[in-house]
N, C-alpha and C positions, 0 to 999 in steps of 0.2 A: 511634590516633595523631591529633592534632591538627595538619590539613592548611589549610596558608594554597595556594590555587588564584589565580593570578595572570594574567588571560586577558581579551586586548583587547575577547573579545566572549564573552554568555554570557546563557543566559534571563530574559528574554524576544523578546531577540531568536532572528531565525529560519534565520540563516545556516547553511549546513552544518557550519562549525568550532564554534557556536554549540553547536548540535545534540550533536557530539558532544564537549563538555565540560561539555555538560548531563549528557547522560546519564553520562559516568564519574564525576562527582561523586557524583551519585545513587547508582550503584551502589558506589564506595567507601565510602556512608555507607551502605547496605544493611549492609556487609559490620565495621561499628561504627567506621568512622574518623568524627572532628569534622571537619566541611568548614565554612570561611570563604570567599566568594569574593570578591575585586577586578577592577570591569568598569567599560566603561563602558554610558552609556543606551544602549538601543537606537538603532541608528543606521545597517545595514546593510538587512535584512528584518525590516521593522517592521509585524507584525500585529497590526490592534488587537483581535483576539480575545486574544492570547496576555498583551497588557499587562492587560487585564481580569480574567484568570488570578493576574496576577501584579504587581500594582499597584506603584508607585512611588511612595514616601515621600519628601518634600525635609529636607534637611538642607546645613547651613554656606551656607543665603541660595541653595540652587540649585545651588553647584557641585558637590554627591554629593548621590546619593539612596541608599533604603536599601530592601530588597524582599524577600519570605522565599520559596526555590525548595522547595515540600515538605519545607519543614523545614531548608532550609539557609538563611542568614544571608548576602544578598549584598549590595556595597558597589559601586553605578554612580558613577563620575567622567562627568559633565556634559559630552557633546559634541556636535556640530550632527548631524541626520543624512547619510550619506553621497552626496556630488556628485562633479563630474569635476572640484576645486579642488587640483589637488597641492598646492601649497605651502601653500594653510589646511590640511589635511587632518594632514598633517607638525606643524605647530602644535595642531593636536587631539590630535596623538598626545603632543608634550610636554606638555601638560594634563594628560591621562590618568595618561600617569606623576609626575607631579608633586601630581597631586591622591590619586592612591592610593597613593602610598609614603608622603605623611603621613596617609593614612588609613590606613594598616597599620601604621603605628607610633605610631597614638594609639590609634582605637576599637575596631579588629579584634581579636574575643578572639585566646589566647594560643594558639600554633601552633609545633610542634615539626620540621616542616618546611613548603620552599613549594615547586611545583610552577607550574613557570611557562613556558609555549605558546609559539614563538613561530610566523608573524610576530606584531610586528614585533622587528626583531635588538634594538632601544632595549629592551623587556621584561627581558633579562637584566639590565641595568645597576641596574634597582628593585627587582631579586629579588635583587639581591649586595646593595645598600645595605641594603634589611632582612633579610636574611641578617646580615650585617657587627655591626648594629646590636642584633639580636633575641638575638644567639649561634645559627645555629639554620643548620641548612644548605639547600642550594636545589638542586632537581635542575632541568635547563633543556631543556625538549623541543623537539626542531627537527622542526617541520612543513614547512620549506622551508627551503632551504640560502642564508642572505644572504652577500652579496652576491650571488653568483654567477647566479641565477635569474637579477636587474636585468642584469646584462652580457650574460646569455644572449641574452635578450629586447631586447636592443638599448635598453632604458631607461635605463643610465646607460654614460655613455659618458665625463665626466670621470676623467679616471687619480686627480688628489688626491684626490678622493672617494672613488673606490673602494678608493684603498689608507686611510683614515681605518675606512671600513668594514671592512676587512679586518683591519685592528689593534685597533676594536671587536671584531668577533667571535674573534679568539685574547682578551683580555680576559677574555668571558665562559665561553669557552669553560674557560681556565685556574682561574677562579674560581668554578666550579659544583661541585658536590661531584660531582655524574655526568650526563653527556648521554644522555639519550635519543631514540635515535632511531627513525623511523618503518618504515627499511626496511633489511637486511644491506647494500644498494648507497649509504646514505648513511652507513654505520658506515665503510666502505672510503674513501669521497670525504674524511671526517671523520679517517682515520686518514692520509692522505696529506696533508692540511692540517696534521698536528702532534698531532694528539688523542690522549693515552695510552689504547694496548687496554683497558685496566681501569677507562678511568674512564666506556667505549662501553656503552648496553646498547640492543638491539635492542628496542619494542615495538612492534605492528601497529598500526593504527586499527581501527576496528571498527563492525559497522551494527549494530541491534538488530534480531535475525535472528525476534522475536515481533511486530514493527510492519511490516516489511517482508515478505512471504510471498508464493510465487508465486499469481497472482490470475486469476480469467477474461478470457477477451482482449474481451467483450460486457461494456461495463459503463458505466455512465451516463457518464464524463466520454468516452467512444468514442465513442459518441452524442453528445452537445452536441457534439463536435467534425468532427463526419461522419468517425469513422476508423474506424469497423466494417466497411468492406467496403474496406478499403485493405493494403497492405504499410509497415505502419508503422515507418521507418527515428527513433528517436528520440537528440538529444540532451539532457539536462537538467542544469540546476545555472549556475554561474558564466558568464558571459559577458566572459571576459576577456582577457588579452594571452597566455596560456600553452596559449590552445585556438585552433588550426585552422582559422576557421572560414571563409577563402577555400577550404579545401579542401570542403570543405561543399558549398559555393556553385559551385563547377565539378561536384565529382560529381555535384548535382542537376541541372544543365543537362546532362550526360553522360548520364543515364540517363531524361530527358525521353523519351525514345520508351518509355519501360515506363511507363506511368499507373497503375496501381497502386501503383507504388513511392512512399509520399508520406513526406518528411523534416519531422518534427516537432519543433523548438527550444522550452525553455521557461526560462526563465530570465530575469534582469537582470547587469547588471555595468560596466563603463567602456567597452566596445566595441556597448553595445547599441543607442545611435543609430548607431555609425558600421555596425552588420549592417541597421536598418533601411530607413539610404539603400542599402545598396547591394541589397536585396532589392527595394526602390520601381525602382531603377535598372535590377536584370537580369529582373524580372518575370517569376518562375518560379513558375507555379503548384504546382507539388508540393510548396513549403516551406510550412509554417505556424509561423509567429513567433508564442510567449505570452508574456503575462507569468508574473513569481514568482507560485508558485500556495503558498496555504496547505499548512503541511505536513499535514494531514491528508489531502489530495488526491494525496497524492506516492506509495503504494501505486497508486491508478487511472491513475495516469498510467505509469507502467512497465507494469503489467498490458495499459495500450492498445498497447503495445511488441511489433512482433516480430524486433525486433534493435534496439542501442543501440552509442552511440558512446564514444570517449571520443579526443576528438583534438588530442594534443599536439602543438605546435609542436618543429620536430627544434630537439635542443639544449636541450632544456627536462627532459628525462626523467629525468635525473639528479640535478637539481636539487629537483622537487617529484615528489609523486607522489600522483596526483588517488584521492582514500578513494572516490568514485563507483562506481568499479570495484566494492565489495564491498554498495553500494548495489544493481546491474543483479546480480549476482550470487545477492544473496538472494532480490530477485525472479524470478530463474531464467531470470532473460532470457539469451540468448548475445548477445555483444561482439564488434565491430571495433575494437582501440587502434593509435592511430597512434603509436606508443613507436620511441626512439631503440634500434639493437641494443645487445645486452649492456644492458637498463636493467629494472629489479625489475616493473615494467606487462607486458615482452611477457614475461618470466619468468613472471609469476603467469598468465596467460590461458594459456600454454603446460602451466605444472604441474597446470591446474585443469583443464583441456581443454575452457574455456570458453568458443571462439571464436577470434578469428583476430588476431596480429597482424600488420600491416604499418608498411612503412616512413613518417614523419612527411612530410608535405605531399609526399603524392601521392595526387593525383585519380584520376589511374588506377588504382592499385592500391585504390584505395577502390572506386571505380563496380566495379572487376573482384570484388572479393570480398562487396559487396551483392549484386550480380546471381547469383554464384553461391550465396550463400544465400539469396536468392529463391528458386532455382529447386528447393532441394532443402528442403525444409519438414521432412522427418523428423530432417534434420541439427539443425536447431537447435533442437528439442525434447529431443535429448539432449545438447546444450552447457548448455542451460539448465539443464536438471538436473544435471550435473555441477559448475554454477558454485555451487547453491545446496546439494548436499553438501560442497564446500571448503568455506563461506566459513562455515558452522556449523560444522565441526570446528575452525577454524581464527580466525576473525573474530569468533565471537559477542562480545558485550557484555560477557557476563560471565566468559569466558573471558582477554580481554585485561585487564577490570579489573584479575585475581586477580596478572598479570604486575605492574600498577602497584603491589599491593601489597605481593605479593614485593620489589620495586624499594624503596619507602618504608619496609620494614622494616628493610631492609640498609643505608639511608643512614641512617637515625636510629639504629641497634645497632651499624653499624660495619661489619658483614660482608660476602662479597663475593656479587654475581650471578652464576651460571654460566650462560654465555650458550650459547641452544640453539642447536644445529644448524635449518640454512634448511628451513622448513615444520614445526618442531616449534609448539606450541600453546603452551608457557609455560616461563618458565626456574625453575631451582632455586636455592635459600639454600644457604650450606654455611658 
C-alpha cells in the first residue's frame, strides 16, 4: 500500500514520538508498503549528528525542505525551533498544517491511505482535507486524548474554548475512516465521548526491543557521572506539565538520610527552568539534573538505572499514557508509576509484575516504596526481568507494526478489525 504518514515530528528530529514514527515507518516499508512522510524541521531534539545523517534539502524559498529517511521520501514544513512561546508556537503549528496539506496535494507521490499522529488535535482537520480531496481514506491516531489532557492539567480553563475543541475533535473523530488508539482505557474514554465500537481499534506503542536491551549497571556514562557506587533512582524523557515532578523533589528531601539513594533526571521540556530553580532553591544534593542526552546514549543511561520512574500527575492517566514505560521495561529495569486507579500504566506494571504502582502526587508513598526497594535488591532483579519478557512478547517493533498493517489493509479493502482481547499481541482481518 501506498502510505501518506502525517506527523508533527519525525527524523531527524529526536524526540521520543519522533523516535517512534520513525521507526514504524521504517518498519512498514520493511514489510513492502510506499511510505511518504509530512513533517515539520527539526525543532524539538535537535542533533546535529542526526541532521548530518539525514540532511535537509530547501524547497518553495525555505518554507519546506525535503530529506530521504533510508529510503523514505520526507517533506519538513519550516518551523522555528521549540521555546516556552505558546501562542507563536500555535502559529507554527498553522504553518505546519497549511504548508503540508498543500504539500500533499501537489508533490507528495500518490497514496492510498494517510495515517496521521496526533497531538496536535488541528492534525486531523489536514488529514480529512486530503483525504476529502485525494478520494483516499485517513486513519487518525490518538496519542493523547484533546481536549481533555489541557483541562486535566489545569492549562485551559476558558469554557468557549474548550467546548470549540471539543466540537473539533467529534469532527475528526466522525470523519476518519478508524481511530486508533493507544490503549483499551482510551478505546472506553473514546467510546463514552460518542465514537462507534467499530470504527475503535486498539494499537500499543512500541520500543525497539534490539536497540534497547538490559545492559551492565558499570558502564562509562556511570562513570562520567559518579553513579557506580550509588542507588540510582532514575527519571528520563520529557520534562513537562503531565510528570510530577514536586513529587520528585519532596521524596528526595524525604529520603535525604539514605546517601546512597541518588535521583537522576535527564531530560528537556517547558518546565525545565522552572525544576532548575527550584532544585538551585531546595539544594538537594542527591538529585542530579542532565540535559537531553543523544539517543545513542539512551541504552547507558537506563543501564546506570536501578529503579525508574514514571510520574504522572493525578488526573492525567487517562488521558495520555507515557510509551517510556516500555522503554525501562526492555531495559529490564523495575518501575515506580505514579498512575491514577483503574488507568492502563498501573494495569500494565501490575500484569507485567514490573514494579509497583502507587497513588499520583504522593511523596510518601514514593520515598515509602523506593526505600523498600532499596532495601531488597533481589526484588528488583526479578521485576526487571519480567518487565523485559512482557514487553518482547507484547511491544516489540515489529510485532505492533504487523497490527498497523493489519489496520491499513482493512481500511483500504473495506474489511473489518477484530479487535483483541487486553494483552493479546495483534488483531485479526476477517
Amino acid at each position: 500500500m501506498r502510505i501518506l504518514l502525517l506527523s508533527l515530528v519525525f527524523s531527524p528530529d529526536s524526540v521520543s514520538t519522533s523516535v517512534l514514527m520513525t521507526e514504524l515507518a521504517l518498519e512498514l516499508k520493511n514489510m513492502g508498503h510506499d511510505i511518504t512522510v509530512l513533517t515539520t524541521t527539526p525543532h524539538y531534539n535537535v542533533e546535529p549528528e542526526a541532521r548530518q545523517r539525514q540532511p535537509l534539502h530547501k524547497r518553495w524559498g525555505g518554507l519546506l525542505y525535503q530529506s530521504d529517511c533510508q529510503g523514505i521520501p520526507v517533506y519538513h514544513a519550516n518551523i522555528p525551533v521549540k521555546g516556552s512561546r505558546v501562542g507563536a508556537r500555535l502559529l507554527d503549528y498553522l504553518r505546519f498544517h497549511a504548508v503540508s496539506t498543500i504539500a500533499g496535494l501537489t508533490i507528495a507521490n500518490q497514496y492510498d491511505v494517510i495515517l496521521a499522529p496526533s497531538p496536535p488535535l488541528t492534525i486531523g482537520v489536514s488529514a480529512w482535507v486530503m483525504g476529502l480531496l485525494r478520494r483516499v481514506p485517513f486513519i487518525y491516531n490518538v496519542q493523547e486524548i484533546y481536549p481533555d489532557v489541557a483541562v486535566s492539567l489545569g492549562v485551559l480553563h476558558n469554557k468557549t474554548l474548550i467546548r470549540a475543541m471539543e466540537a473539533l475533535e467529534r469532527f475528526i473523530y466522525s470523519r476518519s475512516n478508524r481511530v486508533a488508539v493507544i490503549s483499551e482505557w482510551f478505546r472506553r474514554r473514546l467510546l463514552d465521548k460518542g465514537v462507534p465500537d467499530e470504527k475503535l481499534v486498539v494499537i500499543p506503542n512500541f520500543v525497539d526491543t534490539h536497540f534497547m536491551t538490559p545492559r551492565p549497571r558499570q558502564n562509562t556514562f556511570a562513570e562520567t557521572h559518579q553513579l557506580s557506587d550509588k542507588f540510582v533512582v532514575l527519571y528520563a524523557g520529557n520534562i513537562g506539565l503531565t510528570q510530577g515532578f514536586e513529587t520528585i523533589i519532596e521524596t528526595a528531601r524525604q529520603l535525604s538520610h539514605l546517601p546512597d539513594i541518588h535521583f537522576l533526571i535527564v531530560g528537556d521540556g517547558t518546565r525545565r527552568a522552572w525544576l532548575e530553580s527550584q532544585l538551585a532553591e531546595h539544594a538537594l544534593p542527591n538529585i542530579t539534573l542532565l540535559p537531553y542526552q543523544p539517543r545513542s546514549v539512551v541504552p547507558s543511561i537506563y543501564a546506570s538505572a536501578d529503579l525508574c520512574l514514571v510520574p504522572l500527575k493525578q488526573g492525567t492517566a487517562q488521558e495520555t499514557f507515557p510509551s517510556k514505560i516500555y522503554t525501562i521495561m526492555a531495559a529490564g529495569r523495575p518501575v515506580i508509576a505514579s498512575a491514577d486507579a483503574n488507568s492502563e500504566l498501573a494495569w500494565v506494571v501490575n500484569e507485567a509484575g514490573c514494579g509497583w504502582d502507587i497513588p499520583p502526587d504522593a511523596p510518601n508513598a514514593m520515598a515509602a516504596a523506593i526505600e523498600h526497594a532499596y532495601r531488597q535488591p533481589e526484588t528488583l532483579a526479578n521485576k526487571g526481568q519480567n518487565g523485559r519478557r512482557y514487553v518482547v512478547a507484547h511491544h516489540s517493533r515489529q510485532a505492533v507494526a504487523r497490527q498497523y498493517d493489519h489496520l491499513i489493509q482493512a481500511v483500504t479493502k473495506g474489511t473489518k478489525v477484530v479487535r483483541p482481547k487486553l494483552g493479546e499481541a495483534e488483531p485479526k482481518r476477517v
